[in-house]
MIVEXLUM-645383 format. One record per residue (C-alpha): x, y, z. Coordinates in Angstrom, 3 decimals, decimal comma, always signed. Layout:
// residues N
- X/Y/Z
...
This chain:
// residues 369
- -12,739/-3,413/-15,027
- -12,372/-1,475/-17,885
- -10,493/-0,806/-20,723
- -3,312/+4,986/-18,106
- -1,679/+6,494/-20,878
- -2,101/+5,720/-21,801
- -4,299/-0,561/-17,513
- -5,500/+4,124/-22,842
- -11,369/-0,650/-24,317
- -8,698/+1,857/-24,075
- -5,932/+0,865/-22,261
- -2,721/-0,078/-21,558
- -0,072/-2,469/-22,120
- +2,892/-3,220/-20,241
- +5,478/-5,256/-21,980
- +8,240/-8,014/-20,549
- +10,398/-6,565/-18,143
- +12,927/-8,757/-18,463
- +12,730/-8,578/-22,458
- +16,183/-7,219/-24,444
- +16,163/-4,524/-26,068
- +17,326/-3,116/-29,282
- +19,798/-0,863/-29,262
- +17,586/+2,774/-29,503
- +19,042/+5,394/-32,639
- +20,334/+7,382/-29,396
- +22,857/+4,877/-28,443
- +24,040/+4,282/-32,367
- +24,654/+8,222/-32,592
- +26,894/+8,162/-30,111
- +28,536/+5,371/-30,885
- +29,382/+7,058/-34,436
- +30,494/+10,324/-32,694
- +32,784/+8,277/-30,623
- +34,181/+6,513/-33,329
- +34,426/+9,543/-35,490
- +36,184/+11,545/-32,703
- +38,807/+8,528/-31,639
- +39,578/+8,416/-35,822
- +40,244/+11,808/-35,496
- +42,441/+11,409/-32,764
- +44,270/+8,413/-34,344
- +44,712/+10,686/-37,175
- +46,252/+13,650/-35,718
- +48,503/+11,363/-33,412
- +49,749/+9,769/-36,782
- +50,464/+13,311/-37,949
- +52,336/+14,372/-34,905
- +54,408/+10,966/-34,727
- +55,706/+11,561/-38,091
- +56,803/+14,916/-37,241
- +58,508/+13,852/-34,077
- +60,230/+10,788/-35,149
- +63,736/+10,047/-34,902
- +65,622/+12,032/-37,443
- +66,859/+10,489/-40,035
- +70,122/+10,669/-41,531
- +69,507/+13,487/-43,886
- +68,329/+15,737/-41,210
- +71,422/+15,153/-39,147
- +73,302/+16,345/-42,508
- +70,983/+19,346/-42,323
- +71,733/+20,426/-38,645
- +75,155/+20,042/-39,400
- +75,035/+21,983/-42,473
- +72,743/+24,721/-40,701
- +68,990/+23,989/-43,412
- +67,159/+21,997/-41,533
- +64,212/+24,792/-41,380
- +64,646/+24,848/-44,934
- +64,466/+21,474/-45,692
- +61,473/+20,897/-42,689
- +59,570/+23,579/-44,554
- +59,713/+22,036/-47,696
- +58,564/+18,556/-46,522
- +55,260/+19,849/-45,009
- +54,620/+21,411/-48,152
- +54,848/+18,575/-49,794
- +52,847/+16,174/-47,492
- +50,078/+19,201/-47,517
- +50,575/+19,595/-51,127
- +50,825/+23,355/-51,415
- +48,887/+24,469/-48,604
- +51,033/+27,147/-46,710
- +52,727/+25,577/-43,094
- +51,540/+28,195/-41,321
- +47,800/+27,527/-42,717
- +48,241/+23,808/-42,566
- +48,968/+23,927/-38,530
- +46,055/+25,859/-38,007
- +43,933/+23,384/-39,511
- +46,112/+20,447/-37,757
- +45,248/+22,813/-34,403
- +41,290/+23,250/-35,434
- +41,318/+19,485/-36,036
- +42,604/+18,174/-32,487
- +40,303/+20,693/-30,929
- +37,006/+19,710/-32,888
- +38,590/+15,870/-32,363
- +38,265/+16,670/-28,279
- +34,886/+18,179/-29,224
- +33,335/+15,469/-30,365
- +34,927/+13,303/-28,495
- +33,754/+14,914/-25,233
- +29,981/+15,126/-26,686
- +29,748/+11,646/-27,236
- +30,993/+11,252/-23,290
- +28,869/+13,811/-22,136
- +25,723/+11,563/-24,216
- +26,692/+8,693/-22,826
- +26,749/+9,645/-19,210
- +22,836/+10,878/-19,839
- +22,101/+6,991/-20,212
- +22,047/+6,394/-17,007
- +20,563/+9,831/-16,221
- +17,384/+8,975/-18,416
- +16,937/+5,574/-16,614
- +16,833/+7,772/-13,426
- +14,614/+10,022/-15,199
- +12,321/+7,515/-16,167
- +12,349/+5,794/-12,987
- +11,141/+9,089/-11,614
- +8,639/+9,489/-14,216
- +7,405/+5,761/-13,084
- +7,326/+6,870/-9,555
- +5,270/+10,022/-9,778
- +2,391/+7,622/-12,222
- +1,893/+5,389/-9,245
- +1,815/+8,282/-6,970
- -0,886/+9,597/-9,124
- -2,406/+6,573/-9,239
- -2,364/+5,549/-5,901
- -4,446/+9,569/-5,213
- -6,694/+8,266/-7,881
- -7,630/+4,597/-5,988
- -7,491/+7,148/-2,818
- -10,353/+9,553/-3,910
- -12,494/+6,533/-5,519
- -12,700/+5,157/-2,245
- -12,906/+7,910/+0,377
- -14,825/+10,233/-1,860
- -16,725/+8,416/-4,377
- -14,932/+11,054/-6,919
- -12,803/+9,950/-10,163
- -11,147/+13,218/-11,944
- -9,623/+13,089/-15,154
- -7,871/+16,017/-16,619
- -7,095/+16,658/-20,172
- -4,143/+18,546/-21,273
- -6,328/+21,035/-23,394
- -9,657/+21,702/-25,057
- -12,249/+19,275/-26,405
- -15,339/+19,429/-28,866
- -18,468/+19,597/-27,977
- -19,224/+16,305/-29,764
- -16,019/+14,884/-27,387
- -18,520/+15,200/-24,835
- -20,988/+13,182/-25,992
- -18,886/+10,552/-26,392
- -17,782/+10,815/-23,100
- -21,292/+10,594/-21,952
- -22,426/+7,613/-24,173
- -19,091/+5,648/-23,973
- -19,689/+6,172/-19,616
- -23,081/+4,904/-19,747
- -22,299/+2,034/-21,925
- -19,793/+0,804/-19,322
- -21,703/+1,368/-16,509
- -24,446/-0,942/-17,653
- -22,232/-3,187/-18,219
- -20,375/-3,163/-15,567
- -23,264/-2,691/-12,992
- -24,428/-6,054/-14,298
- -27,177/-4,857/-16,815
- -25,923/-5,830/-19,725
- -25,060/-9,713/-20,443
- -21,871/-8,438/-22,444
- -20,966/-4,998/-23,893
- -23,019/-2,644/-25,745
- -20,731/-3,297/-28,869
- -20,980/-7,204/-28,499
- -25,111/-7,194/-28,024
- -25,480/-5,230/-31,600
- -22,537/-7,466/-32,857
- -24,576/-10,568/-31,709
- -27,799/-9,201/-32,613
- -26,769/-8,576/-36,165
- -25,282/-12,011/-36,576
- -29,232/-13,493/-35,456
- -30,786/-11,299/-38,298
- -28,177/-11,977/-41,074
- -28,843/-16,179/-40,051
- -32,281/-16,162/-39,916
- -33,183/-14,444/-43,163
- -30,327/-16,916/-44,774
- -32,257/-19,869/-43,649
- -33,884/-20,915/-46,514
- -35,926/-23,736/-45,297
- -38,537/-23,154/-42,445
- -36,988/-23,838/-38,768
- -38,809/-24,514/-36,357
- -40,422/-21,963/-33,727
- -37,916/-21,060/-30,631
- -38,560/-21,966/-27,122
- -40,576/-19,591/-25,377
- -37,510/-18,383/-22,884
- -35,852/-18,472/-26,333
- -38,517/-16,263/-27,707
- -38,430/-13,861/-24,499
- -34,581/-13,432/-24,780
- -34,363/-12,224/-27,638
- -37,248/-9,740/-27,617
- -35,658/-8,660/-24,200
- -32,511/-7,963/-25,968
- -34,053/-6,228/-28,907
- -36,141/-4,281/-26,633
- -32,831/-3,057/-24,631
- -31,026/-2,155/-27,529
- -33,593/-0,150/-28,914
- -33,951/+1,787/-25,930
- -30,319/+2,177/-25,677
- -29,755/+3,511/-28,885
- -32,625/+5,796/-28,629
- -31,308/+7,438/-25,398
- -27,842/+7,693/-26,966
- -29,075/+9,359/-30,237
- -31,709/+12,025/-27,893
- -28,599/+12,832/-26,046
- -26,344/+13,584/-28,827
- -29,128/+15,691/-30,484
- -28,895/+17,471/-26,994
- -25,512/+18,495/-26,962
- -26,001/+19,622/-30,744
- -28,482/+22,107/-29,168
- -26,928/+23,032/-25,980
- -24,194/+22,848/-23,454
- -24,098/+19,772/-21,757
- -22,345/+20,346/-17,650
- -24,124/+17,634/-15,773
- -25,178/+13,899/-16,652
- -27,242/+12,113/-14,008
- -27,281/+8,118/-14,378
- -30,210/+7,506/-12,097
- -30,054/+3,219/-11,382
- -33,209/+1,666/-9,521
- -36,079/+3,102/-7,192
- -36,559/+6,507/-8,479
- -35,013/+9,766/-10,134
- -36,023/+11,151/-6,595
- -34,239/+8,437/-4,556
- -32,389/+6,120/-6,667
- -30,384/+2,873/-5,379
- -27,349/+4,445/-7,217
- -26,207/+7,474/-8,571
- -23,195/+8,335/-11,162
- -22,632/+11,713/-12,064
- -20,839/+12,885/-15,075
- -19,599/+16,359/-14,479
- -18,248/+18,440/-17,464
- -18,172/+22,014/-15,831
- -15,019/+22,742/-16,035
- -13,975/+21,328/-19,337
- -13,072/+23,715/-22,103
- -14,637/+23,810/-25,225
- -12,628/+24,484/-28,557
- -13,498/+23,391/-31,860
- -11,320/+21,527/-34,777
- -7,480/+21,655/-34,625
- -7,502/+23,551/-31,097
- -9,039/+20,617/-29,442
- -7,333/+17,588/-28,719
- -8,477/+14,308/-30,225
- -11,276/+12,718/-29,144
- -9,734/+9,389/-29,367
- -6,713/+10,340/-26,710
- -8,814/+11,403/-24,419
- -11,437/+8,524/-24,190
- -8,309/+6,749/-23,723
- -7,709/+8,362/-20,799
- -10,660/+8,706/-19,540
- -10,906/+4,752/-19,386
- -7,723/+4,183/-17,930
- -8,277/+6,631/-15,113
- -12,080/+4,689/-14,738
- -9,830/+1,246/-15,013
- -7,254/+2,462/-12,154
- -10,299/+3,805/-9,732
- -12,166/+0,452/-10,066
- -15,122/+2,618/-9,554
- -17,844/+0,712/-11,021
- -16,785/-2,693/-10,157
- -18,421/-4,993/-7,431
- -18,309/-8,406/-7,030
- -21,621/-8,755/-5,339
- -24,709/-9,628/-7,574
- -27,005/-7,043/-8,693
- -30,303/-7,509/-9,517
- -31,814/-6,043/-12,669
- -33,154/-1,960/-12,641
- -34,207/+0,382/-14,587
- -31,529/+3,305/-15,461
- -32,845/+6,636/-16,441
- -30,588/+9,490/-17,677
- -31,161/+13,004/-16,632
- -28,997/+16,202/-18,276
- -28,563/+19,686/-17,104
- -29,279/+21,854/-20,359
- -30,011/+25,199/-21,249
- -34,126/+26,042/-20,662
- -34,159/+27,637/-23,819
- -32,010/+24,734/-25,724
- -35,670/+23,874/-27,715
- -35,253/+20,120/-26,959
- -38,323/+18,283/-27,696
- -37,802/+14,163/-26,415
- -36,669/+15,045/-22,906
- -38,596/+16,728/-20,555
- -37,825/+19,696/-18,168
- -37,966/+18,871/-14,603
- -37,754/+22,126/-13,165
- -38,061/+21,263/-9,617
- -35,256/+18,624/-9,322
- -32,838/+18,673/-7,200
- -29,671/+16,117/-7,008
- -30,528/+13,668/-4,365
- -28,609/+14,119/-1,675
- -28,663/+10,493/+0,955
- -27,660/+8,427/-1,489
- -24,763/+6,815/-2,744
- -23,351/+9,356/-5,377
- -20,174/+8,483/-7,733
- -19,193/+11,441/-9,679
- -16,911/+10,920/-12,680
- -15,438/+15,023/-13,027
- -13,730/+15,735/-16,211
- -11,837/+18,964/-16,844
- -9,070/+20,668/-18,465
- -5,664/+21,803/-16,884
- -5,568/+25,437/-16,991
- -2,181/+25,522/-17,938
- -3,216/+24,579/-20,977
- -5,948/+27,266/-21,481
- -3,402/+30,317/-20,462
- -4,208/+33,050/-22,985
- -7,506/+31,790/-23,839
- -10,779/+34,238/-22,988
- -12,988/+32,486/-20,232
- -16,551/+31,732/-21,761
- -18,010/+30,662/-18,699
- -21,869/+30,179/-18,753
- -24,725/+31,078/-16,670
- -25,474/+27,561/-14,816
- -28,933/+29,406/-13,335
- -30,609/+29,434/-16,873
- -29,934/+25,726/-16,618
- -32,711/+23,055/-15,767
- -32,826/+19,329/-15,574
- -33,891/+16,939/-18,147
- -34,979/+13,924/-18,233
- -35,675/+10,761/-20,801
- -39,032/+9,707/-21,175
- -38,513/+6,140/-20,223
- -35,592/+4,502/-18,357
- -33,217/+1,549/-19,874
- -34,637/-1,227/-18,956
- -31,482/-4,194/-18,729
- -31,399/-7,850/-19,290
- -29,453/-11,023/-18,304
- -29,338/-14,335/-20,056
């Protein structure tokens, strides 16, 4: 449907699961402690098998003669060369102990392998749980949250909004292809036709009417989408209404964009905008909210915003008296921030009765080839 996370336009890819692996930096580090530590080991053990060899015949001469501490003494202090016995088998002691340190680490790592794949499969288990409450709600409810793990910008918002209503004509069958492709298209038209340096002939007249269908969309596409970010340069933004067919009073369909709860912070103590239209789209994509396979016939979509009365917007016009029909199909798209994330942070929550409705001045009318 649309482009988790992030199924991240944004969107997520899963890769082979029966595709090897390289071995991660984890598993090399603990390969080098192991081999480190069973060096260590082979080290000391070649120290202690040298002391406790047979004797020789020279120490049998000095047990019978009575010097063999003499003569033992004077060997470590030679292999040690001039460090004091007594210093050198505390170190030989340190060495077997830091040895069975390392060498126990590197166990103790390697046993979390298997820990981390049950950790992970976990961490798979509770995403499809969440996923499977997402698909739940979208259904029974009409209702898609998404919840970001801190504060975004007030100009994250708009995007939100614009990127939403993008998709939804789209996918609600108003748009021949996506908003991105039309002014890609579109573009490509203009740059040909003033390249053409001989005279072409005169389009078709359904050739004719496409294209000044198209251009007439995109016009009044981008003019909505530039009013509303003007908008939320002037005022809080809560509420988005996408009103589709029959009228702002009783539309055919209704999607709801519901910022309420989001908190609002502004440069490094928001999180990017970029992350979180991520996603938001992968939650949308997971819902399959806007999807249907029936056909649907061409309407008009007007937008309608809950602002501040005071905001001193001049395009969009106050409709005091609305209210949010109620017998109709309504999908509501709620973002929001976890308040975990907000913990120490003074609540600047507004007054939603000096809000009022507003509404474009003309409604998006869509086209199909």
């Amino acid at each position: 449907m649309i482009p988790s996370d992030e199924r991240e336009s944004p969107y997520v890819q899963r890769g082979d699961a029966g595709r090897a692996s390289a071995p991660s930096g984890r598993d090399i580090r603990i390969a080098e402690e192991s081999s480190v530590g069973c060096s260590l080991l082979r080290l000391c053990g070649d120290f202690d098998d040298s002391r406790s060899r047979a004797p020789s015949a020279e120490v049998h001469e000095d047990v019978r003669t009575g010097s063999v501490g003499t003569r033992s003494e004077s060997k470590n202090a030679a292999v040690v060369k001039g460090v004091p016995v007594e210093e050198h088998r505390a170190r030989n002691t340190g060495d077997k102990e830091n040895s069975s340190e390392v060498v126990q680490d590197g166990a103790e790592e390697k046993m979390s392998g298997p820990d981390s794949c049950v950790t992970a499969s976990r961490n798979n288990t509770s995403l499809e749980e969440q996923d499977a409450e997402v698909v739940r709600k979208a259904r029974e409810e009409g209702r898609v949250d998404v919840v970001f793990p801190g504060a975004v910008t007030q100009d994250g918002c708009y995007r939100f909004v614009s990127e939403i209503l993008k998709c939804v004509l789209y996918q609600r069958q108003q748009l021949p292809m996506t908003y991105e492709q039309l002014v890609y298209s579109q573009r490509q038209q203009q740059a040909a036709a003033q390249e053409r340096e001989a005279p072409t002939p005169r389009p078709s007249q359904s050739a004719d009417m496409d294209q000044r269908k198209r251009r007439q969309t995109l016009q009044e596409l981008e003019e909505v989408l530039q009013q509303l970010e003007a908008l939320f340069s002037l005022s809080r933004v809560p509420r988005v209404l996408l009103s589709m067919g029959g009228s702002v009073v009783l539309p055919k369909e209704l999607y709801e964009i519901n910022m309420e709860a989001l908190a609002l912070a502004a440069g490094a103590q928001s999180l990017p905008t970029s992350s979180c239209l991520k996603q938001l789209f992968r939650t949308l994509f997971v819902a399959d909210l806007l999807s249907d396979t029936r056909p649907v016939r061409l309407m008009p979509t007007t937008v309608l915003a809950l602002a501040h009365r005071e905001c001193g917007v001049g395009w969009f016009r106050p409709k005091l008296q609305y209210r949010v029909p109620a017998r109709v199909k309504h999908q509501m798209i709620a973002l929001s921030t976890d308040p975990g994330a907000c913990e120490g942070r003074a609540a600047d929550e507004p007054d939603w009765q000096d809000y009022v409705w507003f509404q474009a001045p003309f409604a998006i009318k869509g086209y199909c080839i």
